[in-house]
C-alpha positions in Angstrom: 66.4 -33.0 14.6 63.2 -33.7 12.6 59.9 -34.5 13.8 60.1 -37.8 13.7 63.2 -38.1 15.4 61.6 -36.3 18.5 58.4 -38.2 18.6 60.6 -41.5 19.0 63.0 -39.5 21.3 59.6 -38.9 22.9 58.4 -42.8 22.7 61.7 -43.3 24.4 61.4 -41.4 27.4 58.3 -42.1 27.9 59.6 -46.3 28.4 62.3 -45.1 30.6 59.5 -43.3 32.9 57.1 -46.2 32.8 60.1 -48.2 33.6 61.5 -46.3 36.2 58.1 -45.4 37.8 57.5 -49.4 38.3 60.9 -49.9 39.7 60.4 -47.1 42.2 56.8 -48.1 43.2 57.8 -52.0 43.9 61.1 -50.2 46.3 58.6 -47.9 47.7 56.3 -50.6 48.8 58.8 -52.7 50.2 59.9 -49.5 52.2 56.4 -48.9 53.4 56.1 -52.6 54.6 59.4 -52.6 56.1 58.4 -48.7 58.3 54.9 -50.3 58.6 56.6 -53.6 60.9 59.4 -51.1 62.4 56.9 -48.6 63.9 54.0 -51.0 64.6 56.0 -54.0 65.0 53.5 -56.0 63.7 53.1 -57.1 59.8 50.7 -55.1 57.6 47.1 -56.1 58.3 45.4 -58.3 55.4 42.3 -56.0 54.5 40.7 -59.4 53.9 41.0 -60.7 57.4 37.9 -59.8 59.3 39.5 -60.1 62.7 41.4 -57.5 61.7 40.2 -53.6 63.1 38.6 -51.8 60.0 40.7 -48.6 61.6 44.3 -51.0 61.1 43.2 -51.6 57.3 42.1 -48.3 56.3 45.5 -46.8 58.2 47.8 -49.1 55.9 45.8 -48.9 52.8 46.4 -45.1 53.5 49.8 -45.2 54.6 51.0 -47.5 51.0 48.3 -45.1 48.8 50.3 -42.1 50.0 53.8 -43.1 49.6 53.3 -44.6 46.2 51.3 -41.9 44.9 54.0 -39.3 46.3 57.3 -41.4 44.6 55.1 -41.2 41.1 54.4 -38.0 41.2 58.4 -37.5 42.4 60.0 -39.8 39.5 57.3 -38.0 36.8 58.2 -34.8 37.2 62.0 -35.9 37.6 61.6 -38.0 34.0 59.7 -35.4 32.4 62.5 -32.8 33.7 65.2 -34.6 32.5 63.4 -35.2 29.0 62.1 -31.8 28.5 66.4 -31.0 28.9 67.9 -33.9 26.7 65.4 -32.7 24.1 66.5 -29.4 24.4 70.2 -30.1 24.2 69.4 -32.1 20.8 67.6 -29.4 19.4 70.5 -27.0 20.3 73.1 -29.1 18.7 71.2 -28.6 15.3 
């Protein structure tokens, strides 16, 4: 496999992640709302509504932060795992 051929392999992979990584962020969210009304049994609290607590905004703001920022860091290292071995197996077959 030249180098060109693994830099677009490369280009490639990195799409999938990007894509992937946008896919899993909008189910995450939706996840996070849906626990957010199941444990509180309220709807997530509008960080623009000032008759909301300050405690309630910063608690949700945390909450969604978190669990988005823990499925990217999940689905990066998963993309770059599986990329790292497809590249392999093409250089092997060479």
């Amino acid at each position: 496999m030249s180098k060109d051929q693994i830099q677009a392999s490369s280009l490639g992979n990195k799409i999938a992640a990007g894509v992937l990584g946008a896919v899993t962020t909008m189910i995450v969210q939706k996840l996070i709302h849906a626990s957010w009304k199941t444990i509180t049994g309220t709807e997530p609290p509008d960080p623009e509504d000032m008759e909301v607590s300050t405690a309630s905004v910063v608690t949700w703001t945390a909450a969604s932060a978190l669990g988005v920022a823990v499925a990217q860091v999940i689905i990066r290292r998963f993309t770059l795992g599986k990329c790292a071995e497809l590249i392999k197996k093409r250089i092997d077959t060479l």
